[in-house]
KEBA-785444 format. One record per residue (C-alpha): residue number from 1; residue in one letter; x negated, y, z. Coordinates in nm, 2 decimals. Layout:
N
<NUM, "A", <X, Y, Z>>
...
***
This chain:
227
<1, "X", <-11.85, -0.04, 10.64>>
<2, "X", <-12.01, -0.36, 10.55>>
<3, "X", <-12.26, -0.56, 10.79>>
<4, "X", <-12.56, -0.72, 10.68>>
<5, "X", <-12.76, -0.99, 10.88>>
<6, "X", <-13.08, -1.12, 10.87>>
<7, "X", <-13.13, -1.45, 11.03>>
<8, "X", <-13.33, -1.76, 11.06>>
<9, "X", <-13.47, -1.99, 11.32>>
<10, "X", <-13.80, -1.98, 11.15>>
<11, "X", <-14.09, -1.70, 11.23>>
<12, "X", <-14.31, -1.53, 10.98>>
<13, "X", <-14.05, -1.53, 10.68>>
<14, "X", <-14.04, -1.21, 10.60>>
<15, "X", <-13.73, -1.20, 10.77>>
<16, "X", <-13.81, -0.86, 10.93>>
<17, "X", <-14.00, -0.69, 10.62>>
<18, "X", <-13.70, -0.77, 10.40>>
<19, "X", <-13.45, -0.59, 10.67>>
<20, "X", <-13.66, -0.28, 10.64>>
<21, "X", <-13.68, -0.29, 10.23>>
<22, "X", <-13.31, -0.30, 10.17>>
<23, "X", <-13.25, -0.03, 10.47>>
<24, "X", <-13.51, 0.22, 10.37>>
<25, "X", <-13.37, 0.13, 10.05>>
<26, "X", <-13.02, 0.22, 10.06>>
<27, "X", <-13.16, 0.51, 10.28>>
<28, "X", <-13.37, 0.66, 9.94>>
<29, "X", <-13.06, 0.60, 9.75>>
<30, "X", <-12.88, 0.87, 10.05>>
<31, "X", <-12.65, 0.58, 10.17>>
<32, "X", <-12.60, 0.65, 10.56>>
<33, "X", <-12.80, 0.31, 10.74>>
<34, "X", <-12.80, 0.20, 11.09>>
<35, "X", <-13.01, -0.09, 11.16>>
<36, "X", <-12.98, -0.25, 11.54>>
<37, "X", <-13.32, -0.46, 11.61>>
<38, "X", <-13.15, -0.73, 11.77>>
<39, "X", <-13.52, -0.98, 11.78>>
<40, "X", <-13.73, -0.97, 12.09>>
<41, "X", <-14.03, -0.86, 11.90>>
<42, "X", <-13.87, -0.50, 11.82>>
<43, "X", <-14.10, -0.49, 11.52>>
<44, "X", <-13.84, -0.22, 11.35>>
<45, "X", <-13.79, -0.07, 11.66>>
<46, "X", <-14.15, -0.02, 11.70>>
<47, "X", <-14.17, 0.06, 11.34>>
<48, "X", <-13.90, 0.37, 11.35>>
<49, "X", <-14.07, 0.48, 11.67>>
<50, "X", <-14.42, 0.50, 11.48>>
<51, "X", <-14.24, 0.65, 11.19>>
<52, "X", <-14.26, 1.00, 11.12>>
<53, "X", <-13.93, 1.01, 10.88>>
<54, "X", <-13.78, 0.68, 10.87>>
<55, "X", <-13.46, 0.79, 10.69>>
<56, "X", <-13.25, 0.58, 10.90>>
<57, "X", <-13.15, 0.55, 11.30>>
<58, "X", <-13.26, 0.24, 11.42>>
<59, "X", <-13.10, 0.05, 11.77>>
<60, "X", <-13.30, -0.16, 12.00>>
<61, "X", <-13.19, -0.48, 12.10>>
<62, "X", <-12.87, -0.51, 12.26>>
<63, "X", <-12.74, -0.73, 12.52>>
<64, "X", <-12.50, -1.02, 12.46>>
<65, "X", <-12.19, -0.81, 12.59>>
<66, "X", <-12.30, -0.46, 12.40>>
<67, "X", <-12.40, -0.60, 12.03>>
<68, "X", <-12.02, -0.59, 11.93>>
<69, "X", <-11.93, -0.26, 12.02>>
<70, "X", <-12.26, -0.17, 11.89>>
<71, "X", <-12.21, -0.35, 11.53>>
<72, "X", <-11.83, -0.16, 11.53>>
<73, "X", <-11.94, 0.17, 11.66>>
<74, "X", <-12.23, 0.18, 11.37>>
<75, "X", <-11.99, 0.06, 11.10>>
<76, "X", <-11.79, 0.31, 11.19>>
<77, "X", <-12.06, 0.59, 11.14>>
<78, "X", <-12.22, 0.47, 10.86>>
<79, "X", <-12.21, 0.30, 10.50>>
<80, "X", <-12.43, 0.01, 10.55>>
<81, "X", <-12.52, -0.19, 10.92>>
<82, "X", <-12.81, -0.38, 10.91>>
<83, "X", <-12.85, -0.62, 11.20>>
<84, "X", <-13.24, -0.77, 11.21>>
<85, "X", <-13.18, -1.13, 11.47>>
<86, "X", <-13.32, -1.30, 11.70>>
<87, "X", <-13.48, -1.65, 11.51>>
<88, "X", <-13.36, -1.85, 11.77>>
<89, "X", <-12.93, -1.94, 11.79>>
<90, "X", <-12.82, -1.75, 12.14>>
<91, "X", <-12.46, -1.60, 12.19>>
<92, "X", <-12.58, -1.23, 12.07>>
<93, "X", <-12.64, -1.47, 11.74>>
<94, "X", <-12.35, -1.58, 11.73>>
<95, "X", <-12.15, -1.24, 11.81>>
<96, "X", <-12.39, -1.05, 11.56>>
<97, "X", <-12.29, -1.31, 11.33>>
<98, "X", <-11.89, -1.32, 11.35>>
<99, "X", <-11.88, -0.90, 11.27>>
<100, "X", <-12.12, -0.97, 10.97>>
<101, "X", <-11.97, -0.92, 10.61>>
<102, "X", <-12.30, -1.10, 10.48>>
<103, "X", <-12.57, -1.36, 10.65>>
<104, "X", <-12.92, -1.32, 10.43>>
<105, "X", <-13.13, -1.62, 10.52>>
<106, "X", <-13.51, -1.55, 10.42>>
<107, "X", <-13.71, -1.84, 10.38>>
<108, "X", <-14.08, -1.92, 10.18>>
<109, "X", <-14.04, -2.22, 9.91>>
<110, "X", <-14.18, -2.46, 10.15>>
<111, "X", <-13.99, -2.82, 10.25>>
<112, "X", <-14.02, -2.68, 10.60>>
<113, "X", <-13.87, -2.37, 10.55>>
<114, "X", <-13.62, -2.53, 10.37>>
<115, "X", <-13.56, -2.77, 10.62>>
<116, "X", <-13.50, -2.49, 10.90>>
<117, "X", <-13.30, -2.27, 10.69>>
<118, "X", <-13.03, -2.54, 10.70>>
<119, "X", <-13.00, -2.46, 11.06>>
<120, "X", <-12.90, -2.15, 10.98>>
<121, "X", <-12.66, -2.18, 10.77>>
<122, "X", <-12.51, -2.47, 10.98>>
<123, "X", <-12.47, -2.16, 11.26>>
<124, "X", <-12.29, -1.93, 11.00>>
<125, "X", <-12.06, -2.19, 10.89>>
<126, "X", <-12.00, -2.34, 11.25>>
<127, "X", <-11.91, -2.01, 11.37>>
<128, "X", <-11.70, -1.93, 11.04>>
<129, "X", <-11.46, -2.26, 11.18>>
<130, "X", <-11.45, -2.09, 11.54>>
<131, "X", <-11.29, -1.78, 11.37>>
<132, "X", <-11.10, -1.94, 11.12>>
<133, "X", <-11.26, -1.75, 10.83>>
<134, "X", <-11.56, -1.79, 10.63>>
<135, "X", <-11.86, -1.61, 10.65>>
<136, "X", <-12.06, -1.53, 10.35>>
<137, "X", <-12.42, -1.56, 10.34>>
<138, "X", <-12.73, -1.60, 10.08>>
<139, "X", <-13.04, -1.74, 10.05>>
<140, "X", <-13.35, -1.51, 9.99>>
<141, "X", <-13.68, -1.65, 9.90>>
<142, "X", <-13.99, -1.44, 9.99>>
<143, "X", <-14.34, -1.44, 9.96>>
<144, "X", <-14.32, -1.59, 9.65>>
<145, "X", <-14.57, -1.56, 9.39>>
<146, "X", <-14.44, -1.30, 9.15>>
<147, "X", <-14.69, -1.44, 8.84>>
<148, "X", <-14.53, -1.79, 8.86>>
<149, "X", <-14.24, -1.97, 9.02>>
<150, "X", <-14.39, -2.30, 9.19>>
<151, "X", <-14.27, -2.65, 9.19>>
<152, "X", <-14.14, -2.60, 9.55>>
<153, "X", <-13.93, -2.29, 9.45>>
<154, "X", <-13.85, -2.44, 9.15>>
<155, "X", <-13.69, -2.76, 9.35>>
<156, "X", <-13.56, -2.57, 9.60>>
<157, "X", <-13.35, -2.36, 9.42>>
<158, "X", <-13.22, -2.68, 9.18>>
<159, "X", <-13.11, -2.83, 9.54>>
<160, "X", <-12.93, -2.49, 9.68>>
<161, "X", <-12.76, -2.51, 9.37>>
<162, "X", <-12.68, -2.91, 9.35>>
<163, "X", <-12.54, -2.82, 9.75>>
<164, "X", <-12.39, -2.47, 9.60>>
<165, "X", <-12.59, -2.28, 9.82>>
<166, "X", <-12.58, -1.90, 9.71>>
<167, "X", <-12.89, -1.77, 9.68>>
<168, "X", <-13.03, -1.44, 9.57>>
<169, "X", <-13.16, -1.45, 9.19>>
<170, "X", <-13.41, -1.17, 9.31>>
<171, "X", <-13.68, -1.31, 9.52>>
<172, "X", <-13.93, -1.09, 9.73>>
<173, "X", <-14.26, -1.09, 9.59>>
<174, "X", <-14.61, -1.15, 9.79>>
<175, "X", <-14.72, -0.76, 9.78>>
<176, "X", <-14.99, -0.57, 9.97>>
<177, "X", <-14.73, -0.31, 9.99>>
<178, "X", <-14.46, -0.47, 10.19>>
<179, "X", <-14.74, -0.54, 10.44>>
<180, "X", <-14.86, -0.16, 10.41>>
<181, "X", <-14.53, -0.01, 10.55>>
<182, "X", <-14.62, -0.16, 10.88>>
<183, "X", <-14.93, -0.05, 10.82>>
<184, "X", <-14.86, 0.33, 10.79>>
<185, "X", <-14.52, 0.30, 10.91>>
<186, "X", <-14.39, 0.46, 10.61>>
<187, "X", <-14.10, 0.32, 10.40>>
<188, "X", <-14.22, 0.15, 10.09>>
<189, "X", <-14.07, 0.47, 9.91>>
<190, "X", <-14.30, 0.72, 10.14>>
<191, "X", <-14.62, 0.50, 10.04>>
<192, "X", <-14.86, 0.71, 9.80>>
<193, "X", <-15.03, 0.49, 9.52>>
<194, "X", <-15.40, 0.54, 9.67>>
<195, "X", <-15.27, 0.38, 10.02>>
<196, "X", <-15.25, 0.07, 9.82>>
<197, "X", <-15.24, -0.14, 9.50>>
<198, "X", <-14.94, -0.29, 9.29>>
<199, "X", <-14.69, 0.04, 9.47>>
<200, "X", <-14.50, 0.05, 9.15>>
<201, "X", <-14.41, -0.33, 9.10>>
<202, "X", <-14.37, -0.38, 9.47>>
<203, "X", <-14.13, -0.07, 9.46>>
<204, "X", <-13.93, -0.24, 9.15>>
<205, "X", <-13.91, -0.56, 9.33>>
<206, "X", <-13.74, -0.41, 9.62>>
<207, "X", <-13.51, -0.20, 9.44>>
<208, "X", <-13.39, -0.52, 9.22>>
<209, "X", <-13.31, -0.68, 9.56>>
<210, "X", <-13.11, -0.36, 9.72>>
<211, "X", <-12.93, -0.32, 9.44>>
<212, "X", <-12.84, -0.71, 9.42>>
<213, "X", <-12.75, -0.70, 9.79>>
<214, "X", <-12.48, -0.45, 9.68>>
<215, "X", <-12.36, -0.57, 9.40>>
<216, "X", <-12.31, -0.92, 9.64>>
<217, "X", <-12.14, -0.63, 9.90>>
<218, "X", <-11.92, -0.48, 9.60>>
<219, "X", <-11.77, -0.79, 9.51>>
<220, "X", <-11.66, -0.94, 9.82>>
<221, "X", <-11.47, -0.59, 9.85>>
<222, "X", <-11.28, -0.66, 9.51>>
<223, "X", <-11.25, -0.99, 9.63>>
<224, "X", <-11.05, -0.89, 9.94>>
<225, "X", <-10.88, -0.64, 9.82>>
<226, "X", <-10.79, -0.86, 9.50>>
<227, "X", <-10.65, -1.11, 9.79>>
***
């Protein structure tokens, strides 16, 4: 079953928040989700352990030697692994990385994020060469105002494409309700519209991006299988 990673070298993207949208979204959709907290913090961790019903099991960081029998056992349970990395490149990186069927790289549409989430994909391609196969990945902006694209985003994008740089068409938008989860450690599906304003777009916004992250999933399969 496929394996989606979450990586980037650069904190407070989102990087963690959009791990637990598409998981406890596939999870309302009844998909069977594993998601292994591989980042220090253990901010899902801590969120699943707060959580009365997160709809998902949830795995605290592994060590270097147990993250690939980890990532295969869980594959091998469910429909969809989620792996949530550490920012930093380390070898549980780099292992996490070489079982992943998909690399999402969250960044805001800032130079500097920009800037760091080349380092990112410099790791997934580096370590595509050392296994003799490419890995896929995609960029995800987040934060993003969802009234207006901004000149940043707007140039950003037109240089990931220049570069061919896949990137998400579904952005995730700046909502008090992504923030509320973590809140009331509830999934964004659990959330009730008087714990907080804008519930209904926030929830359309995340299921665009589940079901865009699947459709990516769905066609590398016919790709492969085409092959």
């Amino acid at each position: 079953m496929p394996v989606i990673s979450f990586a980037s070298p650069k904190g407070g993207v989102g990087k963690s928040t959009s791990a637990l949208l598409l998981a406890s979204g596939l999870a309302a959709a009844n998909a069977s989700v594993t998601v292994i907290d591989g980042d220090p913090n253990k901010t899902l961790q801590g969120w699943a352990e707060s959580s009365d019903n997160s709809g998902f099991e949830v795995i605290g960081l592994p060590s270097d030697d147990e993250i690939i029998d980890i990532i295969e056992a869980s594959a091998a349970k469910s429909q969809f692994v989620i792996v949530d990395l550490e920012g930093t490149a380390n070898l549980a990186m780099s292992r996490a990385i070489s079982r992943t069927d998909l690399v999402i790289i969250p960044l805001q549409a800032s130079p500097v994020d920009a800037r760091q989430a080349s380092r990112a994909i410099k790791l997934v391609i580096n370590e595509g060469k050392a296994l003799r196969r490419s890995i896929p990945y995609r960029m995800l902006f987040t934060r993003v105002n969802p009234a207006i694209a901004t000149r940043d985003e707007k140039e950003i994008r037109a240089q990931f494409i220049a570069s061919e740089i896949a990137t998400f068409q579904t952005a995730i938008n700046d909502r008090a309700a992504f923030r509320a989860m973590f809140t009331h450690y509830v999934s964004l599906w659990d959330l009730k519209p008087e714990d907080v304003n804008g519930l209904d777009k926030a929830q359309q916004n995340a299921a665009k991006f589940v079901r865009e992250v699947t459709e990516v999933i769905r066609g590398q399969i016919g790709n492969a299988e085409a092959a």
